[in-house]
Every structure is written in C-alpha cells, then in structure tokens.
N, CA, C and O atoms as a GROMACS GRO file, in nm:
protein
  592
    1UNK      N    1   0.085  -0.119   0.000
    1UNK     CA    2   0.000   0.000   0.000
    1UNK      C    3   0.089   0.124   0.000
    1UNK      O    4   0.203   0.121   0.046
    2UNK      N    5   0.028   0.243  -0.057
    2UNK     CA    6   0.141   0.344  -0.094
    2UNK      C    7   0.053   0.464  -0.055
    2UNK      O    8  -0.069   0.466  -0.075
    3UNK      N    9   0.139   0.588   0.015
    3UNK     CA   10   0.050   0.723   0.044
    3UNK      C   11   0.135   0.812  -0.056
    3UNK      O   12   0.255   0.791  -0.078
    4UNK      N   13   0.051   0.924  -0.121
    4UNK     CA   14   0.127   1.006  -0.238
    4UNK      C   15   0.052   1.146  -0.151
    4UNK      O   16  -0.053   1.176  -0.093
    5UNK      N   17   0.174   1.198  -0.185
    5UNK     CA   18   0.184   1.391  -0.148
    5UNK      C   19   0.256   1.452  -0.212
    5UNK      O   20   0.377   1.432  -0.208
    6UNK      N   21   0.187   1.563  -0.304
    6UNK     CA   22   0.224   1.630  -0.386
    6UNK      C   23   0.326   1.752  -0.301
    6UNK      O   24   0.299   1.798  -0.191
    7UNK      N   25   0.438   1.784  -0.380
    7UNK     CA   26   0.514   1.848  -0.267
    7UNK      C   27   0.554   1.984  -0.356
    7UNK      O   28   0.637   1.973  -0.446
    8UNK      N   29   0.498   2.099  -0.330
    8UNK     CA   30   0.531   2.243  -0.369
    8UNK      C   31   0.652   2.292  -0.347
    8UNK      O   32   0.700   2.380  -0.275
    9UNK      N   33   0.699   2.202  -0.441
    9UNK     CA   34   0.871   2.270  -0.424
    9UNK      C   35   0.945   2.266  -0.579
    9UNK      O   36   0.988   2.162  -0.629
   10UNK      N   37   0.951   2.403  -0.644
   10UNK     CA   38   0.982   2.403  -0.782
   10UNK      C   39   1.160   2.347  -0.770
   10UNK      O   40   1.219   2.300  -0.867
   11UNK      N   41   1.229   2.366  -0.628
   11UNK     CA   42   1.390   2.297  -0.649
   11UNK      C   43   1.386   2.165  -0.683
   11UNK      O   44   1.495   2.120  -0.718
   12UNK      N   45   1.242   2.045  -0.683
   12UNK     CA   46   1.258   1.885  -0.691
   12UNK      C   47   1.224   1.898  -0.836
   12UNK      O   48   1.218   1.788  -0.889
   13UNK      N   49   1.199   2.004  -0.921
   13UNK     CA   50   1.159   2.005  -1.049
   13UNK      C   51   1.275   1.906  -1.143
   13UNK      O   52   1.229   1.826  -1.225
   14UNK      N   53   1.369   1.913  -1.131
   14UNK     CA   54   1.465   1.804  -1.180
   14UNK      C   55   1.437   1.657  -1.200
   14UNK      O   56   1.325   1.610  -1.179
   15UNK      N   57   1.477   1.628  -1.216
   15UNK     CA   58   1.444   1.439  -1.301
   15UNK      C   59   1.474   1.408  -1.412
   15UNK      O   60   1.454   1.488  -1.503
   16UNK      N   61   1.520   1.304  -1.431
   16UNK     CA   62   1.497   1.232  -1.557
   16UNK      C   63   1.376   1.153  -1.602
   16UNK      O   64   1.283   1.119  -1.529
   17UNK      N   65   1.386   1.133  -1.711
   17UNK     CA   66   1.288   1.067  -1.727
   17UNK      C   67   1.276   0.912  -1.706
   17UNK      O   68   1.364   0.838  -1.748
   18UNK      N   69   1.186   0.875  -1.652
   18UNK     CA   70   1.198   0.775  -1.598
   18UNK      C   71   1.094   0.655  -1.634
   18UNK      O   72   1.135   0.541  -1.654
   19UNK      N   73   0.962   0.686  -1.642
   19UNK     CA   74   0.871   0.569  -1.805
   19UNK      C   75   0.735   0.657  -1.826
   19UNK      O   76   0.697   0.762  -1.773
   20UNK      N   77   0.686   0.586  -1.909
   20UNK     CA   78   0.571   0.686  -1.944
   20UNK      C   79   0.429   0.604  -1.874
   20UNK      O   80   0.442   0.488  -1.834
   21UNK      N   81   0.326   0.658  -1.865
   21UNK     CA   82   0.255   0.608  -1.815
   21UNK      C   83   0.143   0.526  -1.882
   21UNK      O   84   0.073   0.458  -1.808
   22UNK      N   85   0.117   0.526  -2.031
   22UNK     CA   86   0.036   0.421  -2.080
   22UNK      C   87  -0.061   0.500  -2.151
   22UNK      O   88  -0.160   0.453  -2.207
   23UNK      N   89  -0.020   0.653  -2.145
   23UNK     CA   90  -0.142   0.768  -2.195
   23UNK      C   91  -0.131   0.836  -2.273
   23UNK      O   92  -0.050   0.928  -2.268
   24UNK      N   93  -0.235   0.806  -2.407
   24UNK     CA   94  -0.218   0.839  -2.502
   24UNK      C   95  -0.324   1.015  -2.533
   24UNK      O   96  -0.428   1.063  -2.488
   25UNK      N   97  -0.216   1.056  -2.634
   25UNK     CA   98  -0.245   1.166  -2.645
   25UNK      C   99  -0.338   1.230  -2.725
   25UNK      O  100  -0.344   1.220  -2.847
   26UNK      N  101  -0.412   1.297  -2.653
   26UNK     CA  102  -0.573   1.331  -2.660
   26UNK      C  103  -0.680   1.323  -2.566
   26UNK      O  104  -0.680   1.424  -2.496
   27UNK      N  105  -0.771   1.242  -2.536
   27UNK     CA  106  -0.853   1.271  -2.434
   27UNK      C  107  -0.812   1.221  -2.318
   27UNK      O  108  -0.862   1.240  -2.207
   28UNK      N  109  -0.716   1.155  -2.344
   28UNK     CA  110  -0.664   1.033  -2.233
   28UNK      C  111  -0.548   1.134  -2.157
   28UNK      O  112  -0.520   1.106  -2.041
   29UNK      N  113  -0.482   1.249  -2.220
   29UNK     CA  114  -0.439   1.288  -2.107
   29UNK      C  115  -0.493   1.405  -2.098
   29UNK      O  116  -0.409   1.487  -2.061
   30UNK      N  117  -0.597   1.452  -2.117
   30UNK     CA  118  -0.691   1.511  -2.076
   30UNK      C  119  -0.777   1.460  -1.897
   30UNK      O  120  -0.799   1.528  -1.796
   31UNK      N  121  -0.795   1.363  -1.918
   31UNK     CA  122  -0.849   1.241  -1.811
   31UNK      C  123  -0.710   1.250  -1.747
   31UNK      O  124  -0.722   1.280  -1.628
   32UNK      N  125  -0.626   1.240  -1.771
   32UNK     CA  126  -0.488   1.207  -1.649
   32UNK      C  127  -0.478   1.315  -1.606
   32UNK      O  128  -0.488   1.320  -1.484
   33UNK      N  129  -0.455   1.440  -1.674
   33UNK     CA  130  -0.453   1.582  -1.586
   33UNK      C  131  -0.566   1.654  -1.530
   33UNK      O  132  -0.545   1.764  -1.480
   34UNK      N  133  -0.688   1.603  -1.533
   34UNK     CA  134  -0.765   1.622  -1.439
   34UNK      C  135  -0.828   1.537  -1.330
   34UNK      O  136  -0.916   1.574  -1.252
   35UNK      N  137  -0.748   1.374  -1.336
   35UNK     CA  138  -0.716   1.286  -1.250
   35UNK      C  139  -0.624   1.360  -1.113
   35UNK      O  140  -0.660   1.372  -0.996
   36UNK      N  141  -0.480   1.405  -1.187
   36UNK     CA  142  -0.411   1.445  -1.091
   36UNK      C  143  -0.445   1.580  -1.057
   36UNK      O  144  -0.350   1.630  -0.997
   37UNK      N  145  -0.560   1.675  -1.072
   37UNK     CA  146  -0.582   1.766  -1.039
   37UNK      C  147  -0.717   1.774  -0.900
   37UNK      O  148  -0.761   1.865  -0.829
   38UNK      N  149  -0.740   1.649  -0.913
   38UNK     CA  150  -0.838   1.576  -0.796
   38UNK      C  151  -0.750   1.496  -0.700
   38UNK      O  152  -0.787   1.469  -0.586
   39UNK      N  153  -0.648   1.462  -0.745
   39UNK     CA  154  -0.568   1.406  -0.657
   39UNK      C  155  -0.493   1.487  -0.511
   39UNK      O  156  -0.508   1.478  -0.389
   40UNK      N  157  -0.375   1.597  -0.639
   40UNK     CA  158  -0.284   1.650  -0.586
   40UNK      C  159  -0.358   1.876  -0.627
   40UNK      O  160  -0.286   1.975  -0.633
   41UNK      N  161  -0.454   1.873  -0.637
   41UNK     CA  162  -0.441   1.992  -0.697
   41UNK      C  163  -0.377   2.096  -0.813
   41UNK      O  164  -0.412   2.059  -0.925
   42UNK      N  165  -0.306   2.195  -0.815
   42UNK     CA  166  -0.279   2.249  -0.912
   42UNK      C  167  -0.117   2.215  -0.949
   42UNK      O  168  -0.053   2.250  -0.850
   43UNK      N  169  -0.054   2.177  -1.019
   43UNK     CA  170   0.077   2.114  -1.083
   43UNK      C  171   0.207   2.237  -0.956
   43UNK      O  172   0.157   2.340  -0.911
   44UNK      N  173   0.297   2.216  -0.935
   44UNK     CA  174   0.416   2.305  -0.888
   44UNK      C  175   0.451   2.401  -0.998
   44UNK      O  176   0.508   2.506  -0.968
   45UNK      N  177   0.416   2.367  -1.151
   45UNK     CA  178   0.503   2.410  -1.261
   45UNK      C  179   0.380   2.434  -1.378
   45UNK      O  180   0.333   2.329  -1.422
   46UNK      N  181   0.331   2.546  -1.426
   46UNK     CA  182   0.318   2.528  -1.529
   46UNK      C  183   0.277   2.583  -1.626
   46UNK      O  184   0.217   2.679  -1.579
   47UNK      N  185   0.264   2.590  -1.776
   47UNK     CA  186   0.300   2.725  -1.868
   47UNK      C  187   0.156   2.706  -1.972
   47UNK      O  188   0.052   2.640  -1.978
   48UNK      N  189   0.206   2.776  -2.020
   48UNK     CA  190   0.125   2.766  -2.195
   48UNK      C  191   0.173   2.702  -2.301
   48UNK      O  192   0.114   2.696  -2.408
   49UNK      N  193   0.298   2.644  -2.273
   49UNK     CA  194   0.382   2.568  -2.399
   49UNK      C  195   0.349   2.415  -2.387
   49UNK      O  196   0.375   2.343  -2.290
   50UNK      N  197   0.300   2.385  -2.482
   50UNK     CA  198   0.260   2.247  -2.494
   50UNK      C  199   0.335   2.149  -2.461
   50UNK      O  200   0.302   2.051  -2.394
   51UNK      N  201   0.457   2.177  -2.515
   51UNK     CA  202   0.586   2.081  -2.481
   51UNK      C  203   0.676   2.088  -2.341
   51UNK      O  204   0.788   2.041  -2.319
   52UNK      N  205   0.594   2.158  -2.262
   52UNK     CA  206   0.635   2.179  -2.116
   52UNK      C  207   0.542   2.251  -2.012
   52UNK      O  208   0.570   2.334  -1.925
   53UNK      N  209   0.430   2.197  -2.046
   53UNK     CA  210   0.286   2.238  -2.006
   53UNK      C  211   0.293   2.239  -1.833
   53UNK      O  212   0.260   2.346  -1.781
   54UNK      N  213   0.333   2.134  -1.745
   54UNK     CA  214   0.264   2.162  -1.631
   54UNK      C  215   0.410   2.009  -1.589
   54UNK      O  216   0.470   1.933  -1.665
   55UNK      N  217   0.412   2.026  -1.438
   55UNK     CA  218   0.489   1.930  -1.381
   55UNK      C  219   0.453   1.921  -1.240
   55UNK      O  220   0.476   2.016  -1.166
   56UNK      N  221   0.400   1.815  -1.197
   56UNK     CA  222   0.364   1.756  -1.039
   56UNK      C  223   0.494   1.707  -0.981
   56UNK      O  224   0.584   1.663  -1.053
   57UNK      N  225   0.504   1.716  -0.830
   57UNK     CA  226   0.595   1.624  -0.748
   57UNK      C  227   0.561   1.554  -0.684
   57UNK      O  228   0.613   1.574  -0.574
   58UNK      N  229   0.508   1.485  -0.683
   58UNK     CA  230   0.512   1.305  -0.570
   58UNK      C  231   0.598   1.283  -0.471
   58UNK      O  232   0.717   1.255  -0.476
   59UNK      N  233   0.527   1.297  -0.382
   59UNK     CA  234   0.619   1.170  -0.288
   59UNK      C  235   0.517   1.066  -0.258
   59UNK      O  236   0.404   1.084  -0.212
   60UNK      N  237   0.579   0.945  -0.293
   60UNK     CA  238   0.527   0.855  -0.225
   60UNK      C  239   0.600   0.740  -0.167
   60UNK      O  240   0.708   0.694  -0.205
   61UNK      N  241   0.519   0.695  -0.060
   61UNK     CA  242   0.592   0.643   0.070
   61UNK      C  243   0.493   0.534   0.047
   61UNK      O  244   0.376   0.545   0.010
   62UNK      N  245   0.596   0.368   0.091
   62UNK     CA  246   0.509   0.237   0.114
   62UNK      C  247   0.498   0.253   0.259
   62UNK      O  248   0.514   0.349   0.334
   63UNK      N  249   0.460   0.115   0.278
   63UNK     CA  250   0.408   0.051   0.427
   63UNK      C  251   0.533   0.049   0.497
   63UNK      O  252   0.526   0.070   0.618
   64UNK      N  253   0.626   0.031   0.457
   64UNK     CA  254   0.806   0.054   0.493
   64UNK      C  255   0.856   0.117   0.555
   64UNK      O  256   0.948   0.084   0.630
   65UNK      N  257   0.795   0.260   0.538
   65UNK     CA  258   0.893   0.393   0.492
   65UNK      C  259   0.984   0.392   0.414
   65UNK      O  260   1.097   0.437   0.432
   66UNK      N  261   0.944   0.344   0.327
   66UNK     CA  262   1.052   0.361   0.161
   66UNK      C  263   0.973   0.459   0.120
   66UNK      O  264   0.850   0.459   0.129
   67UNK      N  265   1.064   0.576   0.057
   67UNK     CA  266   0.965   0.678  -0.021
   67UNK      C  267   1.091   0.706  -0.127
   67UNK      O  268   1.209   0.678  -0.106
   68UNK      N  269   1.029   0.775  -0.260
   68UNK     CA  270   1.068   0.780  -0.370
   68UNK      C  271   1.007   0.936  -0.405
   68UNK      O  272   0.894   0.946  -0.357
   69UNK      N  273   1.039   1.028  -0.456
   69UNK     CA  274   0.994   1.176  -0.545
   69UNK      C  275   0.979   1.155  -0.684
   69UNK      O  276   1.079   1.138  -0.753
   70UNK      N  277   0.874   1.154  -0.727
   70UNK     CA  278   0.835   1.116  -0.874
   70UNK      C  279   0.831   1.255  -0.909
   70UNK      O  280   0.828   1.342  -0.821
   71UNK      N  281   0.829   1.286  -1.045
   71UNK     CA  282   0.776   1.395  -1.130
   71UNK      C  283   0.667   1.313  -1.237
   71UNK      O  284   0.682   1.208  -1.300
   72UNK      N  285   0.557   1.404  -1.228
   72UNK     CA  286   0.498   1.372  -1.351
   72UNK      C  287   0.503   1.529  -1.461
   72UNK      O  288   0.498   1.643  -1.414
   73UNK      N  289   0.513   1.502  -1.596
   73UNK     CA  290   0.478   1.596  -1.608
   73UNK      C  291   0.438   1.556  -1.797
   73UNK      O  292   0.439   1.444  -1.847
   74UNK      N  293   0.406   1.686  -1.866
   74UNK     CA  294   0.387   1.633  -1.997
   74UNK      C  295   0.474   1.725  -2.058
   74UNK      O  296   0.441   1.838  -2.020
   75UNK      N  297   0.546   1.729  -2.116
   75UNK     CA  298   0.642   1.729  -2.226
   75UNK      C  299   0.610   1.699  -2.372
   75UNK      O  300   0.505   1.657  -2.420
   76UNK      N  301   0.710   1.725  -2.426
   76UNK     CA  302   0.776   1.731  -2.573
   76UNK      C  303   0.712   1.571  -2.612
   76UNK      O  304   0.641   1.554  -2.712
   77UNK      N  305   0.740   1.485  -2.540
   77UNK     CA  306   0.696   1.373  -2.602
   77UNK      C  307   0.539   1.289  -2.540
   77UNK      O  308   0.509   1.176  -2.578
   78UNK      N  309   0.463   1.361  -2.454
   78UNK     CA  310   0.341   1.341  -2.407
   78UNK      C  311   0.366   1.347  -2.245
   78UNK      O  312   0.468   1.389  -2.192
   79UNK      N  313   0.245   1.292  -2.173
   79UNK     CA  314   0.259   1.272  -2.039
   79UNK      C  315   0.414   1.175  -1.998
   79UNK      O  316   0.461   1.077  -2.056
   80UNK      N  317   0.450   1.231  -1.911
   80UNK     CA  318   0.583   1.106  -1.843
   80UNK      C  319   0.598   1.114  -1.706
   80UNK      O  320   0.577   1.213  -1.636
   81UNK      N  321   0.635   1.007  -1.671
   81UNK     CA  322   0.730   0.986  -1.542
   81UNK      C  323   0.847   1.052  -1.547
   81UNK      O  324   0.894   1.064  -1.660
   82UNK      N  325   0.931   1.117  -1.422
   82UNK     CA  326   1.045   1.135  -1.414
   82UNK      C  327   1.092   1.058  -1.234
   82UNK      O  328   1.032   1.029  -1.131
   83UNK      N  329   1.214   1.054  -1.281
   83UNK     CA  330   1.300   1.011  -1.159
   83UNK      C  331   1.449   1.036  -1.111
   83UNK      O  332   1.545   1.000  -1.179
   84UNK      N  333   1.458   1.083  -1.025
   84UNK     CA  334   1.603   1.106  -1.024
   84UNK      C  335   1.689   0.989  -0.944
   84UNK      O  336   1.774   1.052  -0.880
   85UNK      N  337   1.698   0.909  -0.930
   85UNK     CA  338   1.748   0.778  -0.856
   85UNK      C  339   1.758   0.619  -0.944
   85UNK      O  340   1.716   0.572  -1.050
   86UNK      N  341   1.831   0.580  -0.843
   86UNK     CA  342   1.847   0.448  -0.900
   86UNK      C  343   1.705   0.380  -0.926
   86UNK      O  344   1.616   0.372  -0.841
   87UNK      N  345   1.695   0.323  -1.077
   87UNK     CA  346   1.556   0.282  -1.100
   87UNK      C  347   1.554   0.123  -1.063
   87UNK      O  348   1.530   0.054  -1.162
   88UNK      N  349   1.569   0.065  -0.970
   88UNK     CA  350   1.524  -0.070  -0.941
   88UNK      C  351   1.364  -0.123  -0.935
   88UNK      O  352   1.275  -0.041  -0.953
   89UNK      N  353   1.337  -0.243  -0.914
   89UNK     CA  354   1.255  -0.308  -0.932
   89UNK      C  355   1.132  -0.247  -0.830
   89UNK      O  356   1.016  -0.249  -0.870
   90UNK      N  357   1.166  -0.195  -0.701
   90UNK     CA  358   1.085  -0.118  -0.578
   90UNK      C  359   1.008   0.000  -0.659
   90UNK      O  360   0.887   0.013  -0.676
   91UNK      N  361   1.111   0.078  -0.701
   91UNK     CA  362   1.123   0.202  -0.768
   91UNK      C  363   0.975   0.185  -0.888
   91UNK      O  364   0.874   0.253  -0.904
   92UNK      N  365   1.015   0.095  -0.936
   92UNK     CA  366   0.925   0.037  -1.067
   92UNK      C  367   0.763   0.052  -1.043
   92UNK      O  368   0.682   0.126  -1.100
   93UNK      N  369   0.741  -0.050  -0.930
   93UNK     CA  370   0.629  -0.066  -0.841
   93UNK      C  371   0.564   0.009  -0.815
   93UNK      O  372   0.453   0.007  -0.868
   94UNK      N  373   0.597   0.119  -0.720
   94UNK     CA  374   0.600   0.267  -0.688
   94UNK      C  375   0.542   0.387  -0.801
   94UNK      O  376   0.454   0.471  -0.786
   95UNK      N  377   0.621   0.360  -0.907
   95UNK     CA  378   0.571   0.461  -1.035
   95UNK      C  379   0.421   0.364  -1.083
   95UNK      O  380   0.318   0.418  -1.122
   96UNK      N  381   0.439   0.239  -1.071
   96UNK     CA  382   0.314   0.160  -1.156
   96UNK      C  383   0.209   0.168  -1.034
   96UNK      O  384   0.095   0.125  -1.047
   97UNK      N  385   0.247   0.215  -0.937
   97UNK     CA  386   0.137   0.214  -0.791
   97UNK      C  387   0.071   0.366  -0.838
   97UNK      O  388  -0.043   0.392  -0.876
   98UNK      N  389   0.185   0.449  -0.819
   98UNK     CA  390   0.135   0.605  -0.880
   98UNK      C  391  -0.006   0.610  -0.973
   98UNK      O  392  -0.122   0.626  -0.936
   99UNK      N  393   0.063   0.586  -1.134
   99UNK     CA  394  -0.005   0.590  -1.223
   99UNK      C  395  -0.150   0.529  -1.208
   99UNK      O  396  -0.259   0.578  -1.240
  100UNK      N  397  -0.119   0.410  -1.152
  100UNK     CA  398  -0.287   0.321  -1.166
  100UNK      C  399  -0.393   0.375  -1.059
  100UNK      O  400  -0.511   0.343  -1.052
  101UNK      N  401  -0.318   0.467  -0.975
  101UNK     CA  402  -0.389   0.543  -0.860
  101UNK      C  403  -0.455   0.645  -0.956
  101UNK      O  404  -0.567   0.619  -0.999
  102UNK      N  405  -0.379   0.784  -0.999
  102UNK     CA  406  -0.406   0.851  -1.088
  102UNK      C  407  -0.529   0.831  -1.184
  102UNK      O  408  -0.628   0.903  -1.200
  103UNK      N  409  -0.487   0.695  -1.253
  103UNK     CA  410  -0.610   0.670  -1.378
  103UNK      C  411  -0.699   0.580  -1.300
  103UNK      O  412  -0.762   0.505  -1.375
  104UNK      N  413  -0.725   0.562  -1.168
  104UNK     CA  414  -0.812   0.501  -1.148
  104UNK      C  415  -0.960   0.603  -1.056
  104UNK      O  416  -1.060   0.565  -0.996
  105UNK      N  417  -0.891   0.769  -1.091
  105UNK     CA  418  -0.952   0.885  -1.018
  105UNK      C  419  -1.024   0.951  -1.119
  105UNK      O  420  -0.991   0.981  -1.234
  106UNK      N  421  -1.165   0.972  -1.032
  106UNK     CA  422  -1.244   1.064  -1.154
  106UNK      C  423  -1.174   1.203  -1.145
  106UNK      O  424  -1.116   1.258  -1.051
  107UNK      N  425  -1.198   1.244  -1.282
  107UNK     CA  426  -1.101   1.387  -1.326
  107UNK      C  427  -1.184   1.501  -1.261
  107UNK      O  428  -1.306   1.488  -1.248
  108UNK      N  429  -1.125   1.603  -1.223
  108UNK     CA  430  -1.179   1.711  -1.174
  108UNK      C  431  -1.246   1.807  -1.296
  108UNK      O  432  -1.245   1.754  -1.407
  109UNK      N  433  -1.273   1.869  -1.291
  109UNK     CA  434  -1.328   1.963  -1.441
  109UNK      C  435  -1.208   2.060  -1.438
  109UNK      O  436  -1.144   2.090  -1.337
  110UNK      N  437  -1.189   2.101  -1.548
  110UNK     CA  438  -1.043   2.168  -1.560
  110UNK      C  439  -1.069   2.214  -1.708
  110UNK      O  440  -1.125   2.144  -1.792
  111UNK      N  441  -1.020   2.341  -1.728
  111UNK     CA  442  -0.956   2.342  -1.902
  111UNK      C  443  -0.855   2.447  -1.919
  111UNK      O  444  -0.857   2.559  -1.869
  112UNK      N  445  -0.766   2.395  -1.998
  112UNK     CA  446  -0.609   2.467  -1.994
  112UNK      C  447  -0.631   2.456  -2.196
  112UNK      O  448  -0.692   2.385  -2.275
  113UNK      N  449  -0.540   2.571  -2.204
  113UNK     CA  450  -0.522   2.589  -2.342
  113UNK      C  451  -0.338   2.596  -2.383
  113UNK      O  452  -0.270   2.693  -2.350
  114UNK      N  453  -0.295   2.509  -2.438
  114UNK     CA  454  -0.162   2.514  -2.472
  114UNK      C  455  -0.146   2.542  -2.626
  114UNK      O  456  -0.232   2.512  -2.708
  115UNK      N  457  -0.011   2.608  -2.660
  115UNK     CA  458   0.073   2.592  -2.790
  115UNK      C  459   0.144   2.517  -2.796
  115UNK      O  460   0.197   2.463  -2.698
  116UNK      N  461   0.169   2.490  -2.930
  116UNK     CA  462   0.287   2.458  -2.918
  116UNK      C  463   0.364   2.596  -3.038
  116UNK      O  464   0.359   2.621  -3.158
  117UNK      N  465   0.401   2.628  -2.970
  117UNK     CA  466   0.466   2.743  -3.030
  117UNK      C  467   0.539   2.749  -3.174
  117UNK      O  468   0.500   2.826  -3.262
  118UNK      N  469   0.645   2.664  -3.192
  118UNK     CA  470   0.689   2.662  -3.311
  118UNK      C  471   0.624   2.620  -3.429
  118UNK      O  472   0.684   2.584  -3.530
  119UNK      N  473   0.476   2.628  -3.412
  119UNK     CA  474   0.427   2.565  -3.529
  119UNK      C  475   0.284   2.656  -3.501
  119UNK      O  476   0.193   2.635  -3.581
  120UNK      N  477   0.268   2.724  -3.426
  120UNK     CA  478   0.126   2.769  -3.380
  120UNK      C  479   0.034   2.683  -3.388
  120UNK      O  480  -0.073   2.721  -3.437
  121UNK      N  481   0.047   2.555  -3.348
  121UNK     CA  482  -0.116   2.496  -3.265
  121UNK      C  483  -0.144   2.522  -3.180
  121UNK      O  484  -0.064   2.546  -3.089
  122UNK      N  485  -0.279   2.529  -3.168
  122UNK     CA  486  -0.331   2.561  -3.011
  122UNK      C  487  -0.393   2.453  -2.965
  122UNK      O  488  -0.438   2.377  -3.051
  123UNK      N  489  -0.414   2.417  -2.820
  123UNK     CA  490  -0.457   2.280  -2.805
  123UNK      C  491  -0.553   2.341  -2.699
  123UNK      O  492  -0.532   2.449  -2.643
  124UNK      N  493  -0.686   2.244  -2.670
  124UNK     CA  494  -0.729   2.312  -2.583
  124UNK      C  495  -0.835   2.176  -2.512
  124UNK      O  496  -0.926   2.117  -2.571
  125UNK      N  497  -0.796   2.158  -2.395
  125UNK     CA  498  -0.864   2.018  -2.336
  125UNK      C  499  -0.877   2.027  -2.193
  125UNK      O  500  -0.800   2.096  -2.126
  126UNK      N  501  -0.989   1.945  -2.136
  126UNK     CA  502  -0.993   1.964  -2.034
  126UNK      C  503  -1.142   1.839  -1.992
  126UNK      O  504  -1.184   1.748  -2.063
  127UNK      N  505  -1.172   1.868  -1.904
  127UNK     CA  506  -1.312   1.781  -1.866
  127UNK      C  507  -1.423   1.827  -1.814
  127UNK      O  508  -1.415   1.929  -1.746
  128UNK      N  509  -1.468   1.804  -1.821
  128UNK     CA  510  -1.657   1.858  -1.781
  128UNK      C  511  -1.724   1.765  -1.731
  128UNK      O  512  -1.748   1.669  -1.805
  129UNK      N  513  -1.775   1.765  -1.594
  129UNK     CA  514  -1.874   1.671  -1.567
  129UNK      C  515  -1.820   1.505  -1.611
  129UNK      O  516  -1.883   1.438  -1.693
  130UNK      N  517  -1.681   1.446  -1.535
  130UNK     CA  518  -1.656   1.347  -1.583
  130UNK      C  519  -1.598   1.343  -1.730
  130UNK      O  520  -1.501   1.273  -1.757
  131UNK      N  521  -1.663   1.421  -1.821
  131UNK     CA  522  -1.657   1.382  -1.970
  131UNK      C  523  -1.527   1.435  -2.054
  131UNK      O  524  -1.549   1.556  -2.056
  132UNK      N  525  -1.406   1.414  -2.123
  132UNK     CA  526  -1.316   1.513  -2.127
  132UNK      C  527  -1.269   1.534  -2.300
  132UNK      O  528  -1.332   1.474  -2.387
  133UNK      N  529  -1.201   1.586  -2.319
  133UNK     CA  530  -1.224   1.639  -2.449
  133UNK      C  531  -1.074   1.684  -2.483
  133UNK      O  532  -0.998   1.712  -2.390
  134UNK      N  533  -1.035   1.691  -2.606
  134UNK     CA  534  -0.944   1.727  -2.617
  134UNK      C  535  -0.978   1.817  -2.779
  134UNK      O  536  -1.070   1.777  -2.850
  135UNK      N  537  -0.890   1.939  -2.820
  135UNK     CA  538  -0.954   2.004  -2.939
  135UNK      C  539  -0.800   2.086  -3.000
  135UNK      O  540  -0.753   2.179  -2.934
  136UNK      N  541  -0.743   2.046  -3.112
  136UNK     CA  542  -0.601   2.043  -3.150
  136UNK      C  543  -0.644   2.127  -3.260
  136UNK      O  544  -0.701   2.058  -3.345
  137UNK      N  545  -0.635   2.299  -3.303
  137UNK     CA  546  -0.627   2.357  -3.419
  137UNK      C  547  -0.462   2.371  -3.464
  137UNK      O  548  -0.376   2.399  -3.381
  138UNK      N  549  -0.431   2.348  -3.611
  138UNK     CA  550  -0.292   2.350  -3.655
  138UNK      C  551  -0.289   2.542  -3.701
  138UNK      O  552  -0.379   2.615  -3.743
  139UNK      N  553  -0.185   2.561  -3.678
  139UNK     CA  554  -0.135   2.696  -3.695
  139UNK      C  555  -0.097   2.697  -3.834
  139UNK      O  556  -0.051   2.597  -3.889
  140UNK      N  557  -0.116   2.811  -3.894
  140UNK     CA  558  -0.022   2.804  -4.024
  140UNK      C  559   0.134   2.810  -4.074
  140UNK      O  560   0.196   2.903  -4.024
  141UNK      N  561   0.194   2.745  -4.145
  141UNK     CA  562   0.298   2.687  -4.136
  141UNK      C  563   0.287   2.708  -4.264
  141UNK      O  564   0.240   2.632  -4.348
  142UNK      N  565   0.360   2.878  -4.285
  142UNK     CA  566   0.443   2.927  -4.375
  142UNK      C  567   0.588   2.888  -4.436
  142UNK      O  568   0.646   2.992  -4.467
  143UNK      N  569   0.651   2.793  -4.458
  143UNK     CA  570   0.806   2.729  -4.508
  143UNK      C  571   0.817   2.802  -4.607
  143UNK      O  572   0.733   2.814  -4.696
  144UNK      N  573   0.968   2.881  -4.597
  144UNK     CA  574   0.984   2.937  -4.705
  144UNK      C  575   1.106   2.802  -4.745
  144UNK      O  576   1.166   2.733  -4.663
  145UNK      N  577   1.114   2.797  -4.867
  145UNK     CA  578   1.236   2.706  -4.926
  145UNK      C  579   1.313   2.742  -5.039
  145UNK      O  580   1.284   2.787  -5.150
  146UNK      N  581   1.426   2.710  -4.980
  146UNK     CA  582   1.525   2.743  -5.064
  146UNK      C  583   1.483   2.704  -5.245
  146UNK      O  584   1.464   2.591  -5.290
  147UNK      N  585   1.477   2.877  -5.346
  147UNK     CA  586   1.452   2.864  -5.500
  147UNK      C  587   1.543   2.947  -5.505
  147UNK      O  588   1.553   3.061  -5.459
  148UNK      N  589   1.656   2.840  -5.607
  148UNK     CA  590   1.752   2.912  -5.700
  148UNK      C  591   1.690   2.975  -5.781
  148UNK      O  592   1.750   3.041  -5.867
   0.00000   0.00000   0.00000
C-alpha cells in the first residue's frame, strides 16, 4: 500500500525521465490531468507551452517507509514519469502504484489551453462533468524554401 503527497517545491523540479505512463495523447491525457488535479491539486510548474505544459511532485511512501519523489509531467513527447534515482525493481512498483492510482480517479473539471509554439497549434482540453475532451487547431505553417 502506498501514500502520495504532492510536494510544492519548484527545487525537486529536476528528473529524468523515468517511463511513461500508458497515456495516449488526446482525451486520455486530458483524463490524467484532471485525474491528478483531484488528486494532488494544481501542478508546482506550469505554462502555456505544450511541450512543457505543467509538472507535479510526488512523494510517495510504502508501508516501509521507503519513499521515492516522482515527477509527472507532460512534455515534448506526451505525459511522463520522471526520476532522479536508481531505477530498481521497488522504484518500478511505486511509479506503476502512482499511475494506476491517478487513472483510477475521476477527473476534476479543468480546461487549460496550450501551444505549441513553433508551429502555432493551439490545443485546448480539459473535462466537464466526468466527460473530457481534447480540441487540436494547426497553426499556419508558412516554409519558405530554398529557390535558386
């Protein structure tokens, strides 16, 4: 059994990355960030840039007192785990204890609007009444190319 506490401290913002959580992008992490917004409340970290939208800190502690500082956050390559420590088999457990806690929480209602800047999309998702949504307009994407 595992207790998780989100910890307001932008110095644990560091981590590597450490696995992803199984959530695919669109409504599903729509549902995960308003999972962890019923969980842990509002993220320690977080912007308008799509590719570095928002970042949680975890602690969570077993029946032991073994505790571990997770980062969740979504990034450049979707929702992820981060970790700064040796990743052993405990460690493993712990992040797969996290996550299935997370997606096993009804989402809070929430809606955040991100870019992604270098391309001007705007993304805009969130949940309502359980139900969650995700809504991706592409920016225009002027290339000029090289004419001899």
């Amino acid at each position: 059994m595992y207790k998780y506490l989100a910890l307001n401290d932008q110095n644990l913002l560091g981590g590597s990355f450490f696995t992803y959580p199984g959530v695919e992008y669109g409504k599903e992490s729509a549902k995960f960030r308003g999972s962890l917004i019923t969980l842990f409340a509002e993220p320690v970290y977080k912007t308008d840039n799509a590719s570095n939208a928002y970042t949680y800190v975890i602690l969570v502690k077993d029946n032991n007192q073994n505790s571990w500082i997770f980062t969740i956050y979504e990034g450049p390559s979707g929702t992820a785990i981060g970790y700064n420590g040796k990743g052993d088999k405990e460690t493993e457990r712990a992040a797969e204890a996290l996550i299935n806690e997370v997606k096993m929480t009804i989402p809070s209602d929430f809606e955040e609007v991100v870019f992604y800047h270098d391309f001007g999309n705007k993304i805009t998702y969130g949940c309502s009444n359980g139900v969650c949504y995700f809504y991706e307009e592409l920016g225009d994407m002027n290339l000029e190319l090289d004419q001899e």
